[in-house]
C-alpha positions, 0 to 999 in steps of 0.5 A, a space after each residue: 500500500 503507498 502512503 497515497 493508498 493510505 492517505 485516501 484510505 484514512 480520508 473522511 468519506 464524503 458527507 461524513 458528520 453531516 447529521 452533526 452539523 444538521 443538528 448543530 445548525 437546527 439546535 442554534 437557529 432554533 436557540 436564535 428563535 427562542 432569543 428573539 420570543 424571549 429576549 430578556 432572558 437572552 439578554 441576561 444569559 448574554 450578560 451573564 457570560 460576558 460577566 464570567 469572561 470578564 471574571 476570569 480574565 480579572 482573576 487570571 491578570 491579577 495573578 499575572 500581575 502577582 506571581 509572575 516575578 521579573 516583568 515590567 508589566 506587573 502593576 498593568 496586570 494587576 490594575 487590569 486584573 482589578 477592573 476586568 473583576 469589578 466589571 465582571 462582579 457588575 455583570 454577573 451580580 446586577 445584569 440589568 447594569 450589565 445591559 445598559 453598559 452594553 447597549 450604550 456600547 451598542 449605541 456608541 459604535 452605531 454613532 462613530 460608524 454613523 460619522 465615519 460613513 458619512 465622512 467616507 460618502 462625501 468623498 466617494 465618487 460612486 454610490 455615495 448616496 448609499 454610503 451617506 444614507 447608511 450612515 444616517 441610518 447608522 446614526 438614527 438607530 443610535 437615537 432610537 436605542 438611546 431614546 428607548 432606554 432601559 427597555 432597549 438595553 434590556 431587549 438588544 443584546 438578547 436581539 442580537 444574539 439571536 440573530 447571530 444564533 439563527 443566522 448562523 444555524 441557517 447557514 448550518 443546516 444548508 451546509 449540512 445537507 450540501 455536505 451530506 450531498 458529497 460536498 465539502 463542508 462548509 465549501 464555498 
């Protein structure tokens, strides 16, 4: 046997796991559904897990900053390690807190992408209408999200979550059943 007998002796069949994929994509678009009925509870587990990212980089900077002997980083480490916990305390602890930094966060990103857009549509030679219109569009979201405080910080990340989740299942689920077809998956 040569090691290219062997090669395509070991290979994976074609459409081999898809049923995993089908399974992961209906399980996630079907969590995205599940987001969008309850987005408050979508938006608390959303805080809630950024919470505990933010715990763990805290504890693990912190311990950086502590044991790690001989780096000029040392006082960083620690004053980084002691916001990540005290932000992460905050979320895990009062997660409507949690969602309101968010979503100002959100607000924050659709102003500055908003201005930026606008900026570059004044200088673009096509399609500057469009790029300019986004931007305002960009910009009255913004508003919109801002103008609807608290019930918006309180809905938008569970929102978007489910978004991705079902976007993102969507996709899985045509790969799967392309792949089970002797596609590639995930081919372009």
């Amino acid at each position: 046997m040569t090691d290219t007998d062997r090669s395509y002796a070991t290979a994976a069949r074609p459409g081999a796991g898809w049923g995993w994929i089908l399974a992961y994509g209906v399980f996630s678009a079907l969590l995205g559904l599940a987001a969008f009925v309850f987005p408050v509870p979508a938006t608390f587990a959303a805080t809630l897990v950024i919470g505990a990212f933010f715990i763990a980089t805290g504890i693990v900077s912190i311990g950086a900053g502590l044991f790690g002997k001989g780096h000029e980083g040392r006082g960083y480490a620690i004053g980084f390690g002691i916001v990540s916990l005290v932000i992460g305390l905050v979320m895990a602890f009062e997660p409507a807190t949690g969602a309101i930094s968010i979503t100002l966060l959100v607000a924050a990103w659709l102003i500055l992408r908003g201005v930026l857009e606008i900026g570059l549509g004044t200088r673009m030679r096509r399609r500057r209408g469009w790029m300019i219109g986004l931007g305002v569009l960009n910009i009255l979201l913004a508003v919109f999200v801002l103008a609807t405080l608290p019930w918006s910080a309180m809905t938008l990340p569970g929102y978007i979550l489910g978004l991705s989740f079902l976007f993102g299942g969507v996709i899985s689920i045509a790969s799967a059943l392309d792949h089970k077809k002797g596609a590639s998956a995930f081919s372009m």
